[in-house]
N, C-alpha and C positions, 0 to 999 in steps of 0.2 A: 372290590372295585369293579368288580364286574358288572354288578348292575347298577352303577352310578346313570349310568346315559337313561335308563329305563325310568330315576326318577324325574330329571328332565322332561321324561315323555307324559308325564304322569302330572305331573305340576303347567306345560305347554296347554296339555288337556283340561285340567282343571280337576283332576282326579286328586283330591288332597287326601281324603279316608283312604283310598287304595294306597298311597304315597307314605300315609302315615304308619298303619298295616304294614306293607313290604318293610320299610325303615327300623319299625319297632323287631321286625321278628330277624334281620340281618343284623339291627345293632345287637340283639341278645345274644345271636350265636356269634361271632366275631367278637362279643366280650369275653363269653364263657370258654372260647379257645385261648384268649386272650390269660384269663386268668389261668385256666388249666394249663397251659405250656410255660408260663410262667413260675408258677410254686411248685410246678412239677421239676422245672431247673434248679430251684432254691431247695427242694426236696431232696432231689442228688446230688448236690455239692453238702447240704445238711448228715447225709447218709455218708460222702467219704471222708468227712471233716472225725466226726464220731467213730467209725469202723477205722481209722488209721492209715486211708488212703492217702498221706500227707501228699507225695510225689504228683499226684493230680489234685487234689484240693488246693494245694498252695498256688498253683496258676490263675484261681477264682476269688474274687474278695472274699473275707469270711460272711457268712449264709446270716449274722444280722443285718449288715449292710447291704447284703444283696439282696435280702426279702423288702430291706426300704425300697430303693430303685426299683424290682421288679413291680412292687406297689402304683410306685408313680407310674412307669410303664404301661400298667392296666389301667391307670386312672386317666391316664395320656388318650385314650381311648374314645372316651368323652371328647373333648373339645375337636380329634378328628372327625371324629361320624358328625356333630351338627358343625363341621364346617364344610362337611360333601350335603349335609343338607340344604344347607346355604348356598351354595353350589349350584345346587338343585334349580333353584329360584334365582338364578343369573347376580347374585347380591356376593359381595367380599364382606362382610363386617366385621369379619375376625382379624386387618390386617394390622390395624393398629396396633391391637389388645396382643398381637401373636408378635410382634416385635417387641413389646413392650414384654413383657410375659419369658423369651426367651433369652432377651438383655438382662432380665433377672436371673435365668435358672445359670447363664453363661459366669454372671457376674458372683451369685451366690456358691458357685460351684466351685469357682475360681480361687475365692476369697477363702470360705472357709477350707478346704484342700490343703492350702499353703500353708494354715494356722494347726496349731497344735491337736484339732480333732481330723488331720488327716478326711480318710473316706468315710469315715460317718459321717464329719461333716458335711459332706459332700451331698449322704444320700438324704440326709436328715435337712439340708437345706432345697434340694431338688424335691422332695417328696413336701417340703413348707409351702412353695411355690404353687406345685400343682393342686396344694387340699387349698392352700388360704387365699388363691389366688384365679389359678387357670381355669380347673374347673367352675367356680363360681361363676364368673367373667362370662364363659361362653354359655351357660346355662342362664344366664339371667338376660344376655343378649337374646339367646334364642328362644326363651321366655316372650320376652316383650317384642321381638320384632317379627315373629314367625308369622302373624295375623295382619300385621301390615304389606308383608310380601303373598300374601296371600289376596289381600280386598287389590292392590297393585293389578295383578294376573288376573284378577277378575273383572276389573276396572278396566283394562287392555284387550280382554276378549272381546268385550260390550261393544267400545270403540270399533272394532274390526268388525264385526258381524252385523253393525250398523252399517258401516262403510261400504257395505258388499251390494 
């Protein structure tokens, strides 16, 4: 989050390859700790599940259910970074999809919870969402709309540098 403003400065400018570059090499690290501090959690609740550490294990769901969620978790990932990209470029287009999207994970979570698969269902419904659903959505918005906010800012410079 730190250099959120820098790509503002970068997209203002018209610098979209530098924009792209910086984005591409922060979404990669910010996944890859993502992932690692995540299965590394599922990793030690996995190691005191097995080893007989009941007294601390049992405070954590059991490590299949928490490797689903820590999944979603990582995959959650995705739809935040292209929506600080979107961000970026003065644009919301995630706000619908991201009500819509969360009134599901709320509802999905809720529902199956109560029903007889408990927390699996829970993670197995939260982790449906984000594969069949969230990620898609925002990948395919930011797909097809990332070239329109871009000719946009392009379009707007033109206008001003005429103006001048």
């Amino acid at each position: 989050l730190a250099r959120v403003p820098m790509f503002g400065k970068y997209v203002a400018t018209n610098q979209f390859q530098k924009l792209d570059r910086v984005f591409l090499k922060l979404f990669l690290i910010s996944g890859a700790l993502r992932v690692l501090v995540g299965y590394t959690f599922v990793a030690v609740i996995y190691f005191l599940n097995v080893k007989g550490y009941e007294a601390i294990a049992s405070r954590v769901i059991a490590p299949f259910p928490l490797l689903l969620f820590v999944t979603a978790v990582v995959l959650d990932h995705i739809p935040g970074c292209l929506n600080v990209y979107a961000r970026a470029h003065k644009r919301e287009p995630y706000l619908v999809l991201s009500l819509i999207s969360h009134t599901l994970i709320i509802l999905t979570v809720w529902f199956l919870g109560k029903s007889e698969y408990g927390v699996m269902g829970e993670a197995v419904g939260y982790l449906s969402i984000m594969v069949f659903f969230m990620v898609p959505a925002w990948v395919w918005v930011w797909k097809y709309k990332r070239r329109d906010w871009r000719e946009e800012f392009l379009d707007n410079s033109d206008v001003n540098e005429s103006g001048k």
